[in-house]
C-alpha positions as CSV (number, residue, x, y, z in Angstrom):
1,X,0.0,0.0,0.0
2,X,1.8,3.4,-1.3
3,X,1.4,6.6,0.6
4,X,-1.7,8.1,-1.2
5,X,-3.8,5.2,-0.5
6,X,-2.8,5.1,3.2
7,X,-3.8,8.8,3.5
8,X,-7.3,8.2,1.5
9,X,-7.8,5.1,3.8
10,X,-7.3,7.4,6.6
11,X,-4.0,5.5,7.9
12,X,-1.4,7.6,9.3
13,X,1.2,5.4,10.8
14,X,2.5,2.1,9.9
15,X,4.7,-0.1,11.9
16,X,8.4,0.6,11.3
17,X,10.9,-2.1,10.1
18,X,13.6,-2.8,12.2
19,X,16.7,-4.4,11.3
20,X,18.5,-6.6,13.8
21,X,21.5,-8.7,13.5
22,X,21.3,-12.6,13.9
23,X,24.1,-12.2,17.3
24,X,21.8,-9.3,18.7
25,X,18.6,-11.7,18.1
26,X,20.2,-15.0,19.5
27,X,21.4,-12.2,22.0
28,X,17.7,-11.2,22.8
29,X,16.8,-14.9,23.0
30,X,19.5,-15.7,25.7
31,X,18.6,-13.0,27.3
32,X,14.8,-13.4,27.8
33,X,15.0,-17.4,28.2
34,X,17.2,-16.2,31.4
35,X,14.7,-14.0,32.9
36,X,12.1,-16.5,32.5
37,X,13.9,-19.4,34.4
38,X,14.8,-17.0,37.1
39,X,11.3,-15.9,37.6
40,X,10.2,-19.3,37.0
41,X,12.9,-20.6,39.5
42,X,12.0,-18.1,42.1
43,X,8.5,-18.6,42.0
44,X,8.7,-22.7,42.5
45,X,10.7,-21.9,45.3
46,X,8.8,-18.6,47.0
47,X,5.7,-19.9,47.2
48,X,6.0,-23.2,48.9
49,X,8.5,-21.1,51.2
50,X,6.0,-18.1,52.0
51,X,3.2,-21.5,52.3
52,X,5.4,-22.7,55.3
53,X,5.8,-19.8,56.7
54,X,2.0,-18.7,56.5
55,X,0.4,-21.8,57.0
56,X,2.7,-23.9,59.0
57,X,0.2,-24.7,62.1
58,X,-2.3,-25.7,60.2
59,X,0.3,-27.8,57.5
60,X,1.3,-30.0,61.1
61,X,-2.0,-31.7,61.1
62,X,-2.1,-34.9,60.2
63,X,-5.5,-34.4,58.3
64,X,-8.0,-31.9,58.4
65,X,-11.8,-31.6,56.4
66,X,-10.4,-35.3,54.9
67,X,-7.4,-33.8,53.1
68,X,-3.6,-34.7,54.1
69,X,-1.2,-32.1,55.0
70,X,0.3,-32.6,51.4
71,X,-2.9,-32.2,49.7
72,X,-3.5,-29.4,52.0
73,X,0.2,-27.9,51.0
74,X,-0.6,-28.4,46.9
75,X,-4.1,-26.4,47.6
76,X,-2.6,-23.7,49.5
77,X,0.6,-23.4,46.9
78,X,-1.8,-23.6,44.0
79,X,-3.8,-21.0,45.2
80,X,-1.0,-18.2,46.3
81,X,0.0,-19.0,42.9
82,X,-3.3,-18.2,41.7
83,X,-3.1,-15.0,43.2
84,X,0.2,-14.5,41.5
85,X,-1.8,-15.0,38.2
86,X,-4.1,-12.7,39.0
87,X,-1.8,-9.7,39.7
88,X,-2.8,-9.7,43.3
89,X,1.0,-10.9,44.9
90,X,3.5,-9.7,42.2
91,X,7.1,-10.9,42.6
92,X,8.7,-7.9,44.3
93,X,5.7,-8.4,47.3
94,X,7.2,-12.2,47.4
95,X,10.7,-10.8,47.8
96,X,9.6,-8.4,50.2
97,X,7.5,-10.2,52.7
98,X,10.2,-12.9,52.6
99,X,12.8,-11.2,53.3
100,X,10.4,-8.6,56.2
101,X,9.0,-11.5,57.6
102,X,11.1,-14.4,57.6
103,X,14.9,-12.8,57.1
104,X,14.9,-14.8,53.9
105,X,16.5,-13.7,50.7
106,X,16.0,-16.0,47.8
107,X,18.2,-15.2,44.8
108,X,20.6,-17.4,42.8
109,X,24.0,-18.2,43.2
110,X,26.7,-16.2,40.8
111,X,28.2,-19.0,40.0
């Protein structure tokens, strides 16, 4: 579509072409695969850790309503993750409470 029909169709911008270089994009790649596994990392281990420390008392019990302590840990887990999901716990609120409330700081090694 050239210029004139753009303006009679009442379209003013179109979305720029960008070149990149195949070592920036593999680059990009590395890069954003790494910030998902952290994230991903962090969150398998924050929420069964902030679990524990919420729910603990009521984890000890051998059963309670008919469900195990592990079924009652999955529910619990599954459910702080839902409210991950949902935007209501974002990961800076897990790294904070964690480290305010139970002197733990979860990050990976540099090694």
């Amino acid at each position: 579509m050239n210029r004139a029909e753009r303006r009679r169709l009442g379209k003013k911008n179109h979305e720029p072409v960008i070149n990149v270089k195949t070592s920036d994009f593999q680059q990009m790649k590395l890069d954003a695969t790494k910030e998902a596994s952290d994230k991903a990392f962090f969150l398998m281990l924050a929420i069964p850790v902030m679990v524990l420390h919420d729910k603990y008392g009521q984890l000890m019990k051998k059963v309670v309503d008919g469900k195990s302590r592990e079924e009652r840990f999955a529910d619990f887990c599954l459910d702080l993750y839902d409210s991950f999901e949902k935007g209501y716990v974002t990961l800076d609120d897990l790294h904070k409470c964690l480290w305010d409330e139970a002197g733990i700081k979860l990050e990976r090694g540099k090694g």
